[in-house]
C-alpha positions as CSV (number, residue, x, y, z in Angstrom):
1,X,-17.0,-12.0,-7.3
2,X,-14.1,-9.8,-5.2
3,X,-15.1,-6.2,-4.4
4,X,-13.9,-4.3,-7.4
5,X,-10.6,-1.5,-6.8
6,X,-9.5,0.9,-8.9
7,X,-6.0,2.6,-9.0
8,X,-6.2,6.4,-8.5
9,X,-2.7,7.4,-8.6
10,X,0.1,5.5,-9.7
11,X,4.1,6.4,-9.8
12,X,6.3,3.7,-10.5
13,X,9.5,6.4,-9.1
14,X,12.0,8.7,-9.9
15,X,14.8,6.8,-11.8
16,X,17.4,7.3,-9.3
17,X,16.3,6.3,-5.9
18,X,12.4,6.9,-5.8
19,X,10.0,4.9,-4.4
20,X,7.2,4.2,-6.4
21,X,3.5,4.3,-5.0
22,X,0.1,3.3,-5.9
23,X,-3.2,4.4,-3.5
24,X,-6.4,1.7,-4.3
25,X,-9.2,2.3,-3.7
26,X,-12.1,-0.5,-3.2
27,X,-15.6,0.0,-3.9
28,X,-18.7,-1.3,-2.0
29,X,-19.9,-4.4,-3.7
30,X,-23.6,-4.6,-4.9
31,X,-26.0,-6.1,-2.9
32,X,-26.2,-9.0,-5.1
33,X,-22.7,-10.1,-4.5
34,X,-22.3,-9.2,-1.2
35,X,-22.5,-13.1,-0.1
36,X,-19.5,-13.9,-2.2
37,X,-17.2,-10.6,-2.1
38,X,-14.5,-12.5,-1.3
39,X,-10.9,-11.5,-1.6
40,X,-8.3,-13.7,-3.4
41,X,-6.8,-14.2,0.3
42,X,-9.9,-15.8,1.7
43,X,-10.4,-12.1,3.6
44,X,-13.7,-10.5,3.3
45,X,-13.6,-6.6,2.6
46,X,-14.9,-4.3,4.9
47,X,-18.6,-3.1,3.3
48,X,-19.4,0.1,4.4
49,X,-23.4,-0.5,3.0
50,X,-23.5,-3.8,4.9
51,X,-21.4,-3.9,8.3
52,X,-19.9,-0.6,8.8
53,X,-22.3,1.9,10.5
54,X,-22.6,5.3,12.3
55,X,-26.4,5.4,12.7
56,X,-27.0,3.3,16.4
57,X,-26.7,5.1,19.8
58,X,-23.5,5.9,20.9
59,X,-22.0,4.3,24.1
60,X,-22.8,5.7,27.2
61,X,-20.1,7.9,28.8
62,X,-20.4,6.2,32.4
63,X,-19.4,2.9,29.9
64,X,-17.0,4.8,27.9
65,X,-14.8,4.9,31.2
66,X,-14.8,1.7,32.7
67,X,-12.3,-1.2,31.8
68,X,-13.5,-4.1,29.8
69,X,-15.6,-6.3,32.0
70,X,-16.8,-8.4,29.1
71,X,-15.4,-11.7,27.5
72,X,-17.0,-13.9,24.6
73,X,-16.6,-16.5,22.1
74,X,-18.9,-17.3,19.1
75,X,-17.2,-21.2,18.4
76,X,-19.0,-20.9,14.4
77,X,-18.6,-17.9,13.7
78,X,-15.3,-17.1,12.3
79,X,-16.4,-14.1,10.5
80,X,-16.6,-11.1,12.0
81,X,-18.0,-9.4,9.3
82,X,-20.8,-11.2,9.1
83,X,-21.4,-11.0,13.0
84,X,-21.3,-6.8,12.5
85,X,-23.4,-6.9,10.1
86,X,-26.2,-8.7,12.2
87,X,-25.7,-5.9,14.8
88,X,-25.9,-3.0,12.6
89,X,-29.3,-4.5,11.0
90,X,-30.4,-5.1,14.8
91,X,-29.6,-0.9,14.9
92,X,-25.9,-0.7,16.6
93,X,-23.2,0.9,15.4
94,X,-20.2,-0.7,13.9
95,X,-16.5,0.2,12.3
96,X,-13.6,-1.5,11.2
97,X,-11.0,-2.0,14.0
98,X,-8.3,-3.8,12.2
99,X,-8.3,-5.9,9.2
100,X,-10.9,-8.3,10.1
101,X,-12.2,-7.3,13.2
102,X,-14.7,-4.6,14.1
103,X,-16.0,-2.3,17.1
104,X,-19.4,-3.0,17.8
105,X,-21.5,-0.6,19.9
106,X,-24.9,1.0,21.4
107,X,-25.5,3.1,24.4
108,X,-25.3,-0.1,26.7
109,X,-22.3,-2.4,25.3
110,X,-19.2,-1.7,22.9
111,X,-17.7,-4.8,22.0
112,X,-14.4,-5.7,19.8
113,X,-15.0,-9.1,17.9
114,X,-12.3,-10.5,16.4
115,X,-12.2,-13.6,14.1
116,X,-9.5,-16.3,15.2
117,X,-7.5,-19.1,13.4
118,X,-9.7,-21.4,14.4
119,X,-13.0,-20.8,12.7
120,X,-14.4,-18.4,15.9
121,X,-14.8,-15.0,16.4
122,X,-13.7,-13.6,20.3
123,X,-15.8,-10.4,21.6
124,X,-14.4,-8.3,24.5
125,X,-15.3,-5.1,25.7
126,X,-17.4,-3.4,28.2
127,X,-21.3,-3.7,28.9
128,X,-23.7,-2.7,31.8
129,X,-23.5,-5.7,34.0
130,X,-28.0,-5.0,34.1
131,X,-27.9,-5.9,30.4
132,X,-26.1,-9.3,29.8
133,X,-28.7,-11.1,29.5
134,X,-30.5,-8.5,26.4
135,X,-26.7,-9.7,24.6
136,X,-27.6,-12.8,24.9
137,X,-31.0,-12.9,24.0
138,X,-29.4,-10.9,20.8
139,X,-27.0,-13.5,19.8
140,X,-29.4,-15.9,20.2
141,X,-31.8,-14.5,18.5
142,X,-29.0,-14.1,15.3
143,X,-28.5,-18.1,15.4
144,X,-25.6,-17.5,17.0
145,X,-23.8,-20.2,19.4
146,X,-21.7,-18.4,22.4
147,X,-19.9,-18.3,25.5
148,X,-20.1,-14.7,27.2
149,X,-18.2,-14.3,30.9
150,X,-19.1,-11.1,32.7
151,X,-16.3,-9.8,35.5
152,X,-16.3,-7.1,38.2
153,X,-13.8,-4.2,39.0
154,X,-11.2,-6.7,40.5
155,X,-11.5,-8.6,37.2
156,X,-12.9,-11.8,39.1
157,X,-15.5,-14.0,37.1
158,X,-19.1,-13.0,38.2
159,X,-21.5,-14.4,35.5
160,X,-21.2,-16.9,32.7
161,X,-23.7,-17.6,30.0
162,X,-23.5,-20.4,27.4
163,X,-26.4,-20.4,24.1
């Protein structure tokens, strides 16, 4: 069953040259239908009770300044809503980047993931190269299969790990 919306303001325009708006709104689904709260697109909505969060540790500032040194691929998981959602429960933080894709962070890593076409969800961002292995040990212990590449300042390949 989709997320329901509800239309708070409509105005179909002025009759001489007025646009006509209308603002919806979505509400969160219930936890009972949050498996199947799918849109008629094939998009999932964004569930602010399930994989939108403000509650982990914020990242790091001496992270916040450095460029992205992380790359990753999660070959079965092509939504990303689903792969926030296992990192908010895991006590990160999490919010709605774009459409389908979500920033993903705690006081070590902050990560963009970002479903593809082909049924996979890319990661990028910046970690502490010290804590590679505690993502992987993460997305394993999710069930989740990935490729993570770690780089260094002159944005050669230092590290890859495959699970």
């Amino acid at each position: 069953m989709p997320a329901r919306a509800d239309v708070i303001e409509e105005n179909p325009g002025a009759a001489v040259g007025g646009r006509g708006h209308r603002e919806v709104v979505f509400l969160p689904t219930p936890a009972s239908q949050q498996e199947t709260s799918w849109s008629s697109s094939g998009l999932r909505i964004h569930n602010p009770d399930v994989d939108l969060s403000d509650d982990g540790p914020a990242l790091d500032g001496r992270w916040a300044q450095s460029d992205n040194n992380l790359c990753g691929l999660l070959p079965d998981s092509r939504d990303a809503s689903h792969v926030a959602e296992r990192f908010v429960r895991a006590g990160w933080r999490s919010r709605s980047s774009s459409w389908e894709g979500y920033e993903i962070e705690t006081s070590w890593c902050r990560i963009e993931a970002d479903p593809t076409d082909n049924s996979a969800t890319l990661l990028n961002g910046v970690i502490d190269p010290d804590r590679l292995d505690d993502l992987a040990a993460l997305l394993t212990q999710f069930g989740l299969r990935f490729h993570l590449e770690l780089y260094d300042d002159e944005r050669d390949l230092i590290r890859e790990i495959k699970g």
